[in-house]
N, C-alpha and C positions, 0 to 999 in steps of 0.2 A: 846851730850852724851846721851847715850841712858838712859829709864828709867826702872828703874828694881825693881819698887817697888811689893810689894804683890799686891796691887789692879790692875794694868796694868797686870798680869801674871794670875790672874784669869779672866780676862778681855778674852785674844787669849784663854785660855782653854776653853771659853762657848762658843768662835768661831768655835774652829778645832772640841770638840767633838758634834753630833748629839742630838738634843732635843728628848726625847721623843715624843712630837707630831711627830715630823720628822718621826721615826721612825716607828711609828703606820701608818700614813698617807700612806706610802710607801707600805702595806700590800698587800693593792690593785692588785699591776701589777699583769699582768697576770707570769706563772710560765716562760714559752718561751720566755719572755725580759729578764729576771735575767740572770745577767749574771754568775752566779754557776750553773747553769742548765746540770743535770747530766742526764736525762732520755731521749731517743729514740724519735726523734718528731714521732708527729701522722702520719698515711696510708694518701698518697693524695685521692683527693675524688675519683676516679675512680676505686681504689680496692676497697674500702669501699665499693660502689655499687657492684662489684661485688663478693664481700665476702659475701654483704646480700641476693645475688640471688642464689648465690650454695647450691648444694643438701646437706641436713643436713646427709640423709644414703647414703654411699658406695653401700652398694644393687643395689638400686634406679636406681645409677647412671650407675652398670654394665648389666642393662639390656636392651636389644637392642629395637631399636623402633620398634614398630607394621608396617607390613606394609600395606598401606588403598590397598581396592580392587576395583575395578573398577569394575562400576553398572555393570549386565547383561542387555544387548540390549535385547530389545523386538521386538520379531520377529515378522515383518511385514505379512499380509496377505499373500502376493503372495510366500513368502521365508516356509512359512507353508502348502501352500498346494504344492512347490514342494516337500516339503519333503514324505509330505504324498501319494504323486504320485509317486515317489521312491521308497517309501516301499512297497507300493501294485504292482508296476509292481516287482518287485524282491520276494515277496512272489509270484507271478503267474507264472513266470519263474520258482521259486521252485517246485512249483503244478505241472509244466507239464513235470517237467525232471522226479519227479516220478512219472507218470502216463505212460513216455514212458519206467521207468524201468520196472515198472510192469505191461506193455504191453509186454517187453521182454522175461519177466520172465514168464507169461501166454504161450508165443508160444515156450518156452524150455518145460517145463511142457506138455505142448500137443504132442512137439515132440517125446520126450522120452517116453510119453506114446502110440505113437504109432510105437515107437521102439521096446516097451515091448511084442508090441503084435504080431510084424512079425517075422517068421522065419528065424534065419540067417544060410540059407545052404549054402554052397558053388553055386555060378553061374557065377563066371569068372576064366578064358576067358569061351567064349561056348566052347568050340570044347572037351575043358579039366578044368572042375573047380577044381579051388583049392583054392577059396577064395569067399567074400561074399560085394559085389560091388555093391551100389545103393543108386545114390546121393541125391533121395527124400526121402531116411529113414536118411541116415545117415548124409549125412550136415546139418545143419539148414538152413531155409526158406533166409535168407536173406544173405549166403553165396552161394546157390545155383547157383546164374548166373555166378560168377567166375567159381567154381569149371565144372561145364557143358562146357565153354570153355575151362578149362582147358585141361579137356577132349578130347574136339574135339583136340587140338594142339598135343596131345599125339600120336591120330589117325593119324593126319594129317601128322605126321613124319613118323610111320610106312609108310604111303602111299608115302613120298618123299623117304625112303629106298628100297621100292618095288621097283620104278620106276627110282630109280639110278642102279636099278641091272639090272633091263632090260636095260637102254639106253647103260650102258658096254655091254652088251650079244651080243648087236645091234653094238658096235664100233667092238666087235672081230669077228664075223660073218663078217662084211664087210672089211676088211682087207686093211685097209687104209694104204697109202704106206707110210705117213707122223707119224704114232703113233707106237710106237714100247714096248709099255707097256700095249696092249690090255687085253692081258689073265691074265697079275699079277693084272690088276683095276679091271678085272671080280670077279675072285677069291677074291678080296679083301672085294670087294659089298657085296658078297654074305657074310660074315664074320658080313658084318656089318650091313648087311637087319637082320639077326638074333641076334647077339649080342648088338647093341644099342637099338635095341627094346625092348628086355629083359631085358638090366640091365639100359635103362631110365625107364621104367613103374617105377621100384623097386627104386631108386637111387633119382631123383625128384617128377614123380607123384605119388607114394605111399607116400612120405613126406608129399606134401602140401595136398593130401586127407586128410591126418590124421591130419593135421594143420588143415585145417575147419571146421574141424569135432569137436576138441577138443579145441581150439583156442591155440593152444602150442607151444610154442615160439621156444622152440628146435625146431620141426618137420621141422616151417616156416624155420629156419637156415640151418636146413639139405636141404631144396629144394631152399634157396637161395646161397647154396655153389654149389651144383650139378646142380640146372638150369644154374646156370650163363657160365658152360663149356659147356653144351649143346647149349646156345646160338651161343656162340663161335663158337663152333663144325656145325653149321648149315651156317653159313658163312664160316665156312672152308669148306666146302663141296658144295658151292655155287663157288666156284674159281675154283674148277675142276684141282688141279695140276696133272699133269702125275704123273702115280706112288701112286697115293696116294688112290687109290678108286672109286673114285668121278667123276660122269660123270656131268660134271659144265661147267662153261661160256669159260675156257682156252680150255677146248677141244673143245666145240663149235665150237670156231672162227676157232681153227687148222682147224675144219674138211670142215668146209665152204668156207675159202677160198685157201686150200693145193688141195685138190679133190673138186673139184665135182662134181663127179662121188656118192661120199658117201653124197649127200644130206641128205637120211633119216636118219644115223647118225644123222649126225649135227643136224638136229630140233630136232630128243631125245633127245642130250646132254643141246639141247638151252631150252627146256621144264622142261630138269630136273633140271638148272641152277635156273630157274626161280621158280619153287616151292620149292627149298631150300631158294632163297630169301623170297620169303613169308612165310615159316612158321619160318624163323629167325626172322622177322620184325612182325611175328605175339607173338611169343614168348617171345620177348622184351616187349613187350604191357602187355603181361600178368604176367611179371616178376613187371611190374613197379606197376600195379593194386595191385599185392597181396603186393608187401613192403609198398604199399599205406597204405592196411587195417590191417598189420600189425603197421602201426605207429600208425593208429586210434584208436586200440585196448590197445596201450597204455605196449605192449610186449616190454621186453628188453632181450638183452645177457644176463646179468647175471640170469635172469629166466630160460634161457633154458640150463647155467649150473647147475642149482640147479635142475631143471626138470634129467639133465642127471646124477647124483648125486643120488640120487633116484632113478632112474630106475635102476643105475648097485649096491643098495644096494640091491633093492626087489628081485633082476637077481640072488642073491649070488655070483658075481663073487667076488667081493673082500673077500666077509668071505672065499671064496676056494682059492684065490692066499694067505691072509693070514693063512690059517691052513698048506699049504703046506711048506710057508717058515719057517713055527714052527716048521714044522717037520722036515726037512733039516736040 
């Protein structure tokens, strides 16, 4: 039977509730054993450190790192005086281009002044001037050897048209049985002993005169459009086709081996073949020379349309084709 007096009952109450020392004793634990513990444990240590190393300003942190420069090498003896050797040969190279400018410009200057002081009367051709021809006033010094050959090639064609009008004169006189177009190549020579003489002087050698003379990119164009048929025209006149003028290498051979009877013929026409040859292969030479010294010179097309541009505004033609269509 169990016992249920007062003192056994206060007895189990001093057991089940806590002493006050108990209670105090217990104070101690730390907060994170209790087990009521309502608060966030702590950062593991790793953020901690790196919480304590972060940038306290935003600024700071949005500005970008510097970047390092890397030393300047110092330039060894030998990398210093090539430089220095560099620069003195390209300053003397400078020194001499202008010394040879105005070495150029000295013999324009000279030239012109003694342009200034010759008469220009008419003295070509002899026989009949009508104009003022004279390659030591009027070219400069160091286009002169062109232009003097050029010259002689001028000559040299008149002298291959003379002498294509005699070797026909010489086919129609001796009345070869095998050519039946003597008197129309006679006639034709003779057309062309006068007319290709006249209008090449005016057509090409009066171009590139005045090309040397002025260094004018137009004029060169005007004598490399018209030389270039004349060369042509010098090879065609070296074939000798019947019919065509030209006492050249086809009639030749007719005449050499059809008759021969007409030998002296035949070495006219073989003489005349052959100086039409040369002065085409001589003309070639001086066509290549002058686009030479045209590239040298540094000339373009479009110069020499602006050159022609200019001359037909100084010429008044266009202000007279414009007032006429006004007035229309």
């Amino acid at each position: 039977m169990a016992d249920t007096s007062p003192s056994s009952a206060a007895a189990s109450a001093a057991v089940l509730k806590p002493s006050a020392s108990t209670a105090s004793a217990s104070s101690w634990i730390p907060s994170f054993l209790s087990p009521k513990l309502t608060t966030r444990p702590s950062l593991p240590q790793e953020e901690d450190e790196v919480a304590l190393t972060a940038p306290t300003d935003d600024s700071d942190a949005a500005k970008p790192a510097t970047p390092t420069r890397a030393p300047t090498p110092t330039p060894t003896p030998a990398i210093a005086a090539a430089t220095a050797a560099a620069a003195t040969a390209a300053k003397e190279e400078a020194l001499r281009k202008k010394e040879a400018e105005l070495h150029l410009r000295e013999q324009q200057l000279a030239h012109a002044e003694k342009n200034a002081q010759v008469s220009r009367v008419p003295n070509f051709p002899y026989c009949w001037p009508v104009m003022f021809h004279n390659i030591k006033v009027d070219i400069p010094p160091r286009n002169q050897w062109n232009m003097v050959w050029m010259y002689r090639s001028w000559m040299f064609v008149s002298l291959c048209l003379f002498f294509n009008t005699v070797a026909a004169l010489t086919v129609m006189l001796s009345h070869p049985t095998g050519v039946t177009t003597a008197a129309r190549d006679f006639g034709v020579s003779v057309t062309y002993w006068v007319g290709i003489m006249v209008s090449s002087f005016y057509l090409w050698y009066r171009p590139v005169y005045n090309a040397y003379m002025k260094e004018s990119s137009m004029y060169f164009n005007f004598y490399f459009f018209f030389g270039g048929w004349h060369i042509l025209f010098d090879f065609y006149m070296f074939l000798g086709i019947p019919g065509s003028g030209s006492s050249g290498v086809i009639y030749a051979m007719s005449l050499l081996t059809d008759d021969k009877s007409k030998l002296a013929s035949g070495i006219m026409c073989s003489i005349s073949a052959g100086l039409w040859l040369l002065s085409g292969l001589w003309s070639l030479f001086m066509y290549r020379a002058t686009h030479k010294h045209y590239r040298s010179q540094g000339l373009t097309s479009e110069e020499a349309q602006n050159e022609a541009m200019k001359g037909v505004a100084k010429s008044g033609v266009f202000t007279t084709l414009v007032k006429s269509s006004l007035m229309a």
